[in-house]
N, C-alpha and C positions, 0 to 999 in steps of 0.2 A: 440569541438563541443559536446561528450560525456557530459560534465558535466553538458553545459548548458541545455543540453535535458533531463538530469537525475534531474535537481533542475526544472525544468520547471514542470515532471513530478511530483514531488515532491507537488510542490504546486498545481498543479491541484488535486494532490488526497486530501489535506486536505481539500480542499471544500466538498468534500465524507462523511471527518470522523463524525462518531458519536459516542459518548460516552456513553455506556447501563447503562440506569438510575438506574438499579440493580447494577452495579459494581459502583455505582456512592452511592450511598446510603450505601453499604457496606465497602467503601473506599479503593479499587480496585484501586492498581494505575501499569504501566509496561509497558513496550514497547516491543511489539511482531516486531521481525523482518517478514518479508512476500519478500517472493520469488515468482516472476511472471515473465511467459513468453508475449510480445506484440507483433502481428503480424504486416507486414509492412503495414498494412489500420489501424493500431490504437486499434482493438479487444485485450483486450488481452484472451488469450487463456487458460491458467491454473495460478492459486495462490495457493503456500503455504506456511505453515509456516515454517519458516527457523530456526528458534529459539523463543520459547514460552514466553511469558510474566509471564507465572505462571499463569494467569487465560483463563481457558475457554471463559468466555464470552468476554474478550479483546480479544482473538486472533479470535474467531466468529466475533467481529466488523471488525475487522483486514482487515481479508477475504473479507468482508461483502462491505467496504469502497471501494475496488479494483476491485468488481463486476460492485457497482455500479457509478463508476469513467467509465466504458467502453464504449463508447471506448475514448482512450486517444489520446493526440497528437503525430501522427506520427513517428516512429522512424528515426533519419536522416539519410544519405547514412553513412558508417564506419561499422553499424553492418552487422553480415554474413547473407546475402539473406534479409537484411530490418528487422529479427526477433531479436527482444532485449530482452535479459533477463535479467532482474533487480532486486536487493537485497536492501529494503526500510525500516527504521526503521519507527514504528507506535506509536507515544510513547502516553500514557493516564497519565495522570497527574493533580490531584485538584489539585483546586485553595487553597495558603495558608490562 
């Protein structure tokens, strides 16, 4: 059940992602890992970056994506008191 709720949120956040036209023009590419807590009604409650992507303004989107993802789908019954803390890679990548 974990995984499916963890890939479910997975793709709900990338509807979120946005890629900063600055880092995009510069040719900024990385995946910021982002560590968030979700409460059992779906808010999540705090984001942060777990491991940097080397830029600023990626790991700003990062953040940025998980704000406004909030709130998310439900965490399932398995985590402790309904709160799930999840560790999500956020990868930016041009197109070749």
């Amino acid at each position: 059940m974990r995984a499916s709720y963890e890939a479910q949120l997975v793709a709900w956040l990338g509807r979120y992602k946005r890629y900063p036209s600055r880092a995009r023009r510069l040719g900024e590419e990385g995946t910021a890992i982002v560590r968030f807590e979700v409460a059992p009604d779906g808010r999540v409650l705090r984001a942060t970056i777990h491991k940097s992507s080397g830029f600023d303004s990626l790991d700003d989107a990062a953040l940025r994506m998980v704000e406004r993802a909030s709130p998310v789908p439900k965490p399932p019954p398995g985590y402790a008191a309904g709160t799930a803390v999840l560790t999500v890679p956020v990868g930016f990548k041009l197109r070749d």
